[in-house]
Wavefront OBJ file of the C-alpha trace (Angstrom):
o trace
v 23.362 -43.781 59.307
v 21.437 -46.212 56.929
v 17.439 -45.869 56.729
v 16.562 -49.340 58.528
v 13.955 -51.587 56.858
v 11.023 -53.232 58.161
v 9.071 -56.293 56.825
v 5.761 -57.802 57.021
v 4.395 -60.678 55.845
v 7.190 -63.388 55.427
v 5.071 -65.844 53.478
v 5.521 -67.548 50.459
v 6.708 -64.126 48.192
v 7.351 -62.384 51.078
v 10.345 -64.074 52.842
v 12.355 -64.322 50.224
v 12.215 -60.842 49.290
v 12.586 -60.058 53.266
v 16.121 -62.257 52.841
v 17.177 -60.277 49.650
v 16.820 -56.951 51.376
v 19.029 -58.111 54.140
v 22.004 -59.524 51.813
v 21.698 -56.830 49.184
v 20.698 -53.575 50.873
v 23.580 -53.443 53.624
v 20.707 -51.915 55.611
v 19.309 -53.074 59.218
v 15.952 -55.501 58.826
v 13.162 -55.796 61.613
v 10.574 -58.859 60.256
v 7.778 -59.890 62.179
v 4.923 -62.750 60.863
v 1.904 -64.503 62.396
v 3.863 -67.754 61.996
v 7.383 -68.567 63.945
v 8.900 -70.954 61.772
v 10.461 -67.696 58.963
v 11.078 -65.860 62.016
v 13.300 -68.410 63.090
v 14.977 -68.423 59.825
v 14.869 -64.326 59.707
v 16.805 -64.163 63.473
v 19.084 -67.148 62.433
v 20.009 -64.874 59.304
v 21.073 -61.782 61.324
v 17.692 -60.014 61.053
v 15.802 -58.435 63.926
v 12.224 -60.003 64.623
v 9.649 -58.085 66.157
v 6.755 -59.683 68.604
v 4.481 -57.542 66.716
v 3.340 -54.941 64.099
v 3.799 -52.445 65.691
v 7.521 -53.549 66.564
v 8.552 -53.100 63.132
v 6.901 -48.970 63.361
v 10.551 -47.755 64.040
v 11.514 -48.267 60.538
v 11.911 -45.658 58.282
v 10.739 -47.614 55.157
v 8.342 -50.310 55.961
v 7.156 -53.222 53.536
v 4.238 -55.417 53.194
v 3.725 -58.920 51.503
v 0.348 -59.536 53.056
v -2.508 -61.653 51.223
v -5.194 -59.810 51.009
v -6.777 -56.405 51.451
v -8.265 -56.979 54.984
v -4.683 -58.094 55.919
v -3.362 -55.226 55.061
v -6.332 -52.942 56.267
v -5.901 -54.675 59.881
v -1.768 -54.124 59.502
v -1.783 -50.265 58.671
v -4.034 -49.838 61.058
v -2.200 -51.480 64.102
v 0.648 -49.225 62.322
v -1.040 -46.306 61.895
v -1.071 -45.076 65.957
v 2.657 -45.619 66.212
v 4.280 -43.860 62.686
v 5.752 -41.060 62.715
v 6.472 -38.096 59.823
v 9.291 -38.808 57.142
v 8.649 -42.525 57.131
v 7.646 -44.673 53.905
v 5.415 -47.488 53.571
v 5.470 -50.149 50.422
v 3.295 -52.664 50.156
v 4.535 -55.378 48.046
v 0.835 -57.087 48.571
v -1.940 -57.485 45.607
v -4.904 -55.504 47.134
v -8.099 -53.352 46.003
v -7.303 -50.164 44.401
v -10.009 -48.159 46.537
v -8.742 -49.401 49.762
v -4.750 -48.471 48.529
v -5.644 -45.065 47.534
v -8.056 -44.645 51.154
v -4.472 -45.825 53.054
v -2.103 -43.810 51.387
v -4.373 -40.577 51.850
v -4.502 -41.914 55.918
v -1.041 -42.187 55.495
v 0.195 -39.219 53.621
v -2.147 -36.949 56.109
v 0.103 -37.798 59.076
v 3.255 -37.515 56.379
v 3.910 -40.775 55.920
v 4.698 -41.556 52.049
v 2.857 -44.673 50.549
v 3.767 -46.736 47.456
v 1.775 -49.723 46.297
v 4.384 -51.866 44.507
v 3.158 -55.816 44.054
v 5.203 -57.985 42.361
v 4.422 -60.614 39.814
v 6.335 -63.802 38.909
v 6.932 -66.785 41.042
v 8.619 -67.779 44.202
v 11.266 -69.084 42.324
v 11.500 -65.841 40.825
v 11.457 -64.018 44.037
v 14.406 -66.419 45.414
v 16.358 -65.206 42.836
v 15.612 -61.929 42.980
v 14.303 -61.391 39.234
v 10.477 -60.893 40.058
v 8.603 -57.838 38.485
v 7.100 -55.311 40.161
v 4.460 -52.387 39.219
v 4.708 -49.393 41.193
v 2.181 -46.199 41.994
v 4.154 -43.473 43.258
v 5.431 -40.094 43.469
v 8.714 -39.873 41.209
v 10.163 -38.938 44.602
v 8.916 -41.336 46.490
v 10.176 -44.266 43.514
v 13.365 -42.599 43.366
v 13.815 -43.241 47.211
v 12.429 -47.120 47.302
v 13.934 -48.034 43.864
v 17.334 -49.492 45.390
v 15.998 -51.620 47.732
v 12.918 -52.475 44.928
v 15.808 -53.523 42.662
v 17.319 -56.255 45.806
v 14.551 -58.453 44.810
v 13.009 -57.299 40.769
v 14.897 -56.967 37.654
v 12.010 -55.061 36.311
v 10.661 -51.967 37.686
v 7.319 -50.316 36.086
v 6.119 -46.882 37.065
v 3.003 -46.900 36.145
v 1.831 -43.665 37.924
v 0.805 -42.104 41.013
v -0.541 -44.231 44.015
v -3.175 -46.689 43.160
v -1.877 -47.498 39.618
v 0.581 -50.366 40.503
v -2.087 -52.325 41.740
v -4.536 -52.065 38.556
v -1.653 -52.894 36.658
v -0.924 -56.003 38.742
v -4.166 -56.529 38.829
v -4.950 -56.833 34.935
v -2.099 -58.266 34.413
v -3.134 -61.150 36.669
v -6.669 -61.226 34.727
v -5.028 -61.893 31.582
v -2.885 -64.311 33.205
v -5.305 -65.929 34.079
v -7.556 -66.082 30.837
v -4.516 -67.697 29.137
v -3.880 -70.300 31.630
v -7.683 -70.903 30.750
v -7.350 -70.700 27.171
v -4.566 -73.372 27.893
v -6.700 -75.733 29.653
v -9.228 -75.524 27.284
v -6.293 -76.406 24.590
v -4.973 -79.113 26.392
v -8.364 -81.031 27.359
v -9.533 -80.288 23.443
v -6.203 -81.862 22.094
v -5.739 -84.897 24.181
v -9.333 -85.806 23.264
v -8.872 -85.296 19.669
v -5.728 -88.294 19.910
v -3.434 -85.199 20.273
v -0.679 -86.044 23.124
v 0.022 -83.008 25.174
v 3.432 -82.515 25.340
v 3.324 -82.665 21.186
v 0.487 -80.179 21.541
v 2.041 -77.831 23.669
v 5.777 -78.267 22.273
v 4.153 -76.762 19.280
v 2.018 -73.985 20.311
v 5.246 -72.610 22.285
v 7.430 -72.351 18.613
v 3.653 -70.424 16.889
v 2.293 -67.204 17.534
v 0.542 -69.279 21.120
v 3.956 -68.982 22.954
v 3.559 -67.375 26.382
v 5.150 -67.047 29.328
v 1.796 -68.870 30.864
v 2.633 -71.967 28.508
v 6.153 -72.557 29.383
v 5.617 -71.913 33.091
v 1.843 -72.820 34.026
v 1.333 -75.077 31.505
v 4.451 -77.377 30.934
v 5.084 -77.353 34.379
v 1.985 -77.579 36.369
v -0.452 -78.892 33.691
v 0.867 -81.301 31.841
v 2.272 -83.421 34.817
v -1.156 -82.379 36.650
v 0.738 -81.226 39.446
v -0.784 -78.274 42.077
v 1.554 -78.176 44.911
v 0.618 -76.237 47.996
v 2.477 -73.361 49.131
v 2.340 -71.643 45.966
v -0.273 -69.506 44.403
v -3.002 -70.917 45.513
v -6.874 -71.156 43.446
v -8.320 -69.293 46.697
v -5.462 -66.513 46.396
v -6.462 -66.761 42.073
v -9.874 -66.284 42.750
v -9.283 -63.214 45.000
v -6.982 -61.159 42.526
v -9.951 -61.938 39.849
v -12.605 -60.722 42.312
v -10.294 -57.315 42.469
v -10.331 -57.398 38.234
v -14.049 -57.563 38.231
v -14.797 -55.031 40.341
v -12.329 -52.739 38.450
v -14.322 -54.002 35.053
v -17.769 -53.450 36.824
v -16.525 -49.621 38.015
v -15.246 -49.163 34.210
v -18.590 -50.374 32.900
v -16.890 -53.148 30.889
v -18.738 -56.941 30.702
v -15.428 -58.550 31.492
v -16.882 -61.752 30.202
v -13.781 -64.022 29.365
v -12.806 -62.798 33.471
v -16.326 -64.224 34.455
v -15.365 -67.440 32.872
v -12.093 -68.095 34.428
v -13.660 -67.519 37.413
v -16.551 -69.473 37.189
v -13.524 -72.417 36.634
v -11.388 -70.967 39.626
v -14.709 -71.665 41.764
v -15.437 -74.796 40.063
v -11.489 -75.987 41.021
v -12.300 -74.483 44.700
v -15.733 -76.600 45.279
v -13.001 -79.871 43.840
v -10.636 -79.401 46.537
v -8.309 -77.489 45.055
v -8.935 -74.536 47.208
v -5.300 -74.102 48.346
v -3.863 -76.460 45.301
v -1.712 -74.073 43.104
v -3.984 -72.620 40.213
v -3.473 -73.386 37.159
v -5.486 -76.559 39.037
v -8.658 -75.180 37.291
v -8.056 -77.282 34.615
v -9.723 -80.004 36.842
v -12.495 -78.254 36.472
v -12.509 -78.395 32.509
v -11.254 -81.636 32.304
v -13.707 -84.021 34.382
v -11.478 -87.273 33.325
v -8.882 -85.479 35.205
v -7.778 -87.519 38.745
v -5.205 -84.842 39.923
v -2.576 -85.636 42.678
v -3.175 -84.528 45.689
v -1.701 -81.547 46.122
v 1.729 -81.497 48.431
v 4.698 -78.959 50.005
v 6.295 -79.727 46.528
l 1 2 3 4 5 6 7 8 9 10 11 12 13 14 15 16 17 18 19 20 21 22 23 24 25 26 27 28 29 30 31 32 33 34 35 36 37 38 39 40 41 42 43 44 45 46 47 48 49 50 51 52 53 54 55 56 57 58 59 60 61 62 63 64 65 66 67 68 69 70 71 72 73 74 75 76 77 78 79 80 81 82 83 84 85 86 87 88 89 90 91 92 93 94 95 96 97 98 99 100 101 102 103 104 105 106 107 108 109 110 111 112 113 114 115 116 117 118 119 120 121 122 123 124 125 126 127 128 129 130 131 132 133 134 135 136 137 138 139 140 141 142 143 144 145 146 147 148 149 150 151 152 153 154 155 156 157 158 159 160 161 162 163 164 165 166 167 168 169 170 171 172 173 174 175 176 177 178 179 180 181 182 183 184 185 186 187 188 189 190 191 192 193 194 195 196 197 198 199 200 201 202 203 204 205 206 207 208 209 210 211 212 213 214 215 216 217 218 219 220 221 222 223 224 225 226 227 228 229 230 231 232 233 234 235 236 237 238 239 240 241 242 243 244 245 246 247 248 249 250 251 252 253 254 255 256 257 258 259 260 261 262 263 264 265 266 267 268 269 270 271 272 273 274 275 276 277 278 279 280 281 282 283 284 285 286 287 288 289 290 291 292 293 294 295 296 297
């Protein structure tokens, strides 16, 4: 009989990947959220809903897309009581590295296996089923989770035993984010020079400046000066750089261009941008900037 799959956390990243699992793994789903409206859509699409967290503890491989680490610290341990031996647990979430490794010891102790496996790339991304995600595992463990991994990422990192997914995501999110800065900085810079931005950034994207950040957070979000809500918000920015920091600070390193973005990701917060998507900080660097108020767009 097919492992059944349970799901936690059917927000913004999360309930799309929840879908995917249903249509591509052939596998039973049990979803449960704080919030009724994707549990509607989760029962309407043939998935079991739980009434709680601990309704989803029958499944033999459980995920979380949660937003935070004290989300997921107060999810495992409503879990925790009611797991039993030979299940897994993969959390899709973005969370402190000291706090993943303290779980999956918690975890493995009762013989639960634990993989920490956020993803990266956008909603869109994760509607499609093309998102990217960095995994700490056991080779075992992978092995196991990898099919239903691949319903919802075309791109699969192992980057080493539990714990290591997440500083991966995590840097990878710092330098995200310093770009998207260095981009602001770019784009205030050239429009005040007589430079219009489109021409500015058409051009950086066919020179050695081309990103991924560019074409996505800057053409699209940027340059129209358009944060909608209900994507990745400046609060949820600010708390993946606050994860960065305290990896630089436990390294020793003076992660000074990471103070910097944040000091703009606050700056954007104390604007009203707090739940605006992100690459909003370039309010904060650009004080002509009047951006639109941010919308369900």
């Amino acid at each position: 009989m097919p492992e059944t799959i349970g799901f936690i956390g059917l927000g913004v990243m999360g309930e799309p990947m929840c879908h995917r699992l249903h249509e591509q793994s052939g596998r039973r789903v049990i979803a449960f959220d704080l919030d009724d409206a994707p549990l509607a859509r989760a029962r309407d699409a043939g998935m079991d809903v739980a009434a709680s967290v601990q309704g989803v503890a029958t499944a033999d491989i459980i995920f979380t897309s949660l937003p935070d680490g004290p989300a997921l610290e107060r999810v495992a341990a409503d879990l925790k009581p009611h797991l039993r031996a030979g299940q897994t647990f993969v959390d899709t979430s973005t969370a402190p590295v000291a706090l993943t490794r303290r779980l999956a010891e918690e975890f493995q102790a009762a013989g639960v296996d634990y993989a920490d496996a956020p993803i990266a790339r956008t909603r869109e991304a994760a509607r499609a089923g093309t998102l990217a995600t960095m995994v700490g595992a056991s080779d075992e463990v992978l092995a196991r989770i990898r099919p239903l991994l691949e319903c919802y990422a075309t791109d699969i990192a192992h980057c080493g035993e539990v714990g290591s997914g997440q500083v991966v995501k995590i840097l990878n999110n710092m330098v995200l984010m310093q770009t998207v800065n260095a981009l602001a900085e770019a784009l205030t810079i050239g429009r005040r020079a007589g430079v219009d931005g489109a021409t500015l950034f058409d051009a950086l994207a066919e020179g050695s400046a081309d990103s991924f950040a560019l074409r996505n957070h800057g053409m699209k979000a940027m340059l129209p000066g358009k944060f909608p809500l209900k994507a990745f918000s400046t609060a949820y920015a600010r708390k993946d750089l606050s994860y960065a920091l305290d990896l630089a600070d436990e390294a020793g390193v003076d992660a000074a261009g990471a103070r910097t973005v944040g000091a703009a990701l606050e700056a954007a917060a104390a604007m009203g941008l707090e739940d605006a998507y992100w690459p909003a900080l370039l309010a904060a660097i650009d004080d002509t900037l009047d951006p639109e108020t941010p919308s369900d767009d």
